[in-house]
N, C-alpha and C positions, 0 to 999 in steps of 0.2 A: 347500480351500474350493470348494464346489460354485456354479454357477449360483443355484440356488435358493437360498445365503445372500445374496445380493445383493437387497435392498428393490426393490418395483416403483417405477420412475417417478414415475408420476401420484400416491401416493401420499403423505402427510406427509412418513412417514418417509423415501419415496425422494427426494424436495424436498431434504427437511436433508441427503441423502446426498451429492446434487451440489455444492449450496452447500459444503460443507465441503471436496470435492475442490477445487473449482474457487480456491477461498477460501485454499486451503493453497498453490496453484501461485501466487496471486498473491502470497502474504504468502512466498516463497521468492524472488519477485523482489523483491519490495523490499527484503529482508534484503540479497541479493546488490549490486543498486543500492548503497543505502547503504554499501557497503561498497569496493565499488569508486569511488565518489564521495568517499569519504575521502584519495584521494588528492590533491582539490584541497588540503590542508594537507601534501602534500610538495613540490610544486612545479607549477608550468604545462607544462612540459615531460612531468612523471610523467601528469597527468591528459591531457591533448592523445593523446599516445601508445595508452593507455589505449582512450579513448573512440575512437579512431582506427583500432584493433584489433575493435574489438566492429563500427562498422560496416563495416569491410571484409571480414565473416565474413560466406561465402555463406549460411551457418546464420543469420544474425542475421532473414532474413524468416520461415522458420520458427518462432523463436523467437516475435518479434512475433504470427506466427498465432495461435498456439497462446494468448498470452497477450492476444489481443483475445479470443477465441471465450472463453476461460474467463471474460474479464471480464464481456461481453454476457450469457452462462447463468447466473454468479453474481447478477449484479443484476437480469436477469430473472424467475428464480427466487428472491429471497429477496423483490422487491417483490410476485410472486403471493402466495405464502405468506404472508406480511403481511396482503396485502388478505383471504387467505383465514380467518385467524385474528380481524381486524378483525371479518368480516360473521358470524363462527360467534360473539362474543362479541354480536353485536346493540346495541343502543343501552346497552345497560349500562355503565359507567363500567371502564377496567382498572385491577383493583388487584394489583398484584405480591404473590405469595406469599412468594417470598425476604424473608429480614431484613436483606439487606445491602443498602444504597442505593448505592451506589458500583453493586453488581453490578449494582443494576436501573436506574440510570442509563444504563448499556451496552445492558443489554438492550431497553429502551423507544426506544429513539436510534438503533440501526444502521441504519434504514429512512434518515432524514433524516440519519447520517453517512455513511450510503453515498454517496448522492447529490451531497453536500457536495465527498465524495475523486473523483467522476466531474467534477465542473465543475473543481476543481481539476487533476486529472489531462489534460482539454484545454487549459485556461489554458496548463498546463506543457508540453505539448506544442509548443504553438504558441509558448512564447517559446522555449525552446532547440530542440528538433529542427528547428522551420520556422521557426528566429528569424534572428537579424542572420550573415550568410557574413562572417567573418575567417578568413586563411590566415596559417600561419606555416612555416618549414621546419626541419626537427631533421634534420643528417646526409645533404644532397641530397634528403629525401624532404617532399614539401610536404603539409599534410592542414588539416584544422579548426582555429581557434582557438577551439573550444568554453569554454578556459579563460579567455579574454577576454569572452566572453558573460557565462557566469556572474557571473564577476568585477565587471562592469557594472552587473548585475541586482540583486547582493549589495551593492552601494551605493546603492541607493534604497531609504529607509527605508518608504517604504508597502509596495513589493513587499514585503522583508523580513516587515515587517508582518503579511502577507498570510500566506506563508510561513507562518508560524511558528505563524499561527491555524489555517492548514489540518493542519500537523502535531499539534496538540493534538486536532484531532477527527481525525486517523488515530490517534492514541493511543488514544482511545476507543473507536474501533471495532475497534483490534486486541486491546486486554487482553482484551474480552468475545469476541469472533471468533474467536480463537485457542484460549481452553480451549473454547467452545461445540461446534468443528470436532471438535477430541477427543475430544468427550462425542458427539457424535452418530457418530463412527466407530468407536464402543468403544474407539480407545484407554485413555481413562478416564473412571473413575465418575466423577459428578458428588458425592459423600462423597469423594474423593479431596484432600488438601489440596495436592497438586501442582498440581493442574488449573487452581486459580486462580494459582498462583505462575506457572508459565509462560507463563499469558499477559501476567500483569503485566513478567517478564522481557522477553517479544519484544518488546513494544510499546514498554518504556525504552528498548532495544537500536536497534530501531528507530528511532522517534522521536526518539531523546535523538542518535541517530549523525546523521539528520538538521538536525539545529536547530541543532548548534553550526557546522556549516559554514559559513552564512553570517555566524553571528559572529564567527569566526575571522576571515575574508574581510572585513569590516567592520572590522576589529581593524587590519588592516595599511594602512589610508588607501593616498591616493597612486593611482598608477596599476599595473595587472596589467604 
């Protein structure tokens, strides 16, 4: 593949091209998140450990970089886009062409779900990474008691609450996100009936990995 198969920029099509890169790095962390985060249902020790590993990895600011900077160009770039599609359609009413409402509830929404998973995604920040310091020791070696956080948090039923509303509007934005990303990188046709099935996949895989967590965690009363 030459230079020249690569969409310019400034272009629609180079818009959608980024977005979907950027879109695909994020939706590979959350996958991986969720899924390391499953270990709060082996044990406090499995998860401490764990999250104890990731920050002590000189890589883990890299990482971080790379997945601020893709967050910032994703939502910069899909909220240009947006506004630029808003003012090319003018005062006219949008009426979706698709016959499937489901699909165009996705579509119509990612602008105000995006936004949604950005307030939430500081929220989240700010209660566990810069939330409450508990230390526990496993083995001489002393680190975070991240799993006591959680654990605490997962017992307030508003949080939870909260929680759980924000994870249905990342559902949202991923079932449509995730085939849209595809379709705009040629992976696949948009006549492809995969296209929609996989996003519906990630987004359960997703979301459904996330949600039972804290009911689990809610499930076992008592103290962590």
């Amino acid at each position: 593949m030459t230079t020249a198969n690569f969409p310019r920029l400034r272009t629609s099509v180079g818009k959608k091209f980024l977005i979907s890169i950027t879109g695909l790095i994020f939706s590979g962390f959350v996958l991986s998140h969720m899924a390391g985060n499953m270990l709060l249902l082996v044990s406090a020790e499995a998860y401490n450990k764990y999250s104890h590993a990731l920050v002590s990895n000189p890589l883990i600011y890299l990482a971080e970089a790379v997945l601020v900077i893709a967050l910032l160009t994703h939502m910069a770039l899909a909220l240009k886009l947006a506004m630029e599609n808003r003012a090319a359609r003018g005062v006219k009413p949008y009426r979706p062409t698709n016959g499937e409402k489901s699909t165009n509830l996705g579509s119509r929404w990612m602008a105000q779900t995006g936004l949604l998973i950005f307030v939430f995604l500081v929220l989240h920040l700010k209660t566990f990474k810069y939330g409450a310091h508990y230390e526990v020791t496993y083995g001489g070696q002393t680190m975070r008691d991240i799993y006591r956080v959680v654990f605490e948090k997962f017992h307030d039923p508003l949080y939870v609450a909260w929680y759980e509303f924000s994870l249905l509007v990342l559902f949202i934005h991923l079932r449509h996100g995730i085939s849209s990303c595809l379709q705009s990188l040629g992976i696949a046709s948009s006549r492809n009936p995969n296209l929609q099935i996989a996003g519906w996949v990630f987004a359960v895989l997703v979301a459904g990995g996330f949600a039972i967590q804290p009911l689990y965690l809610m499930s076992l009363g008592g103290q962590p």
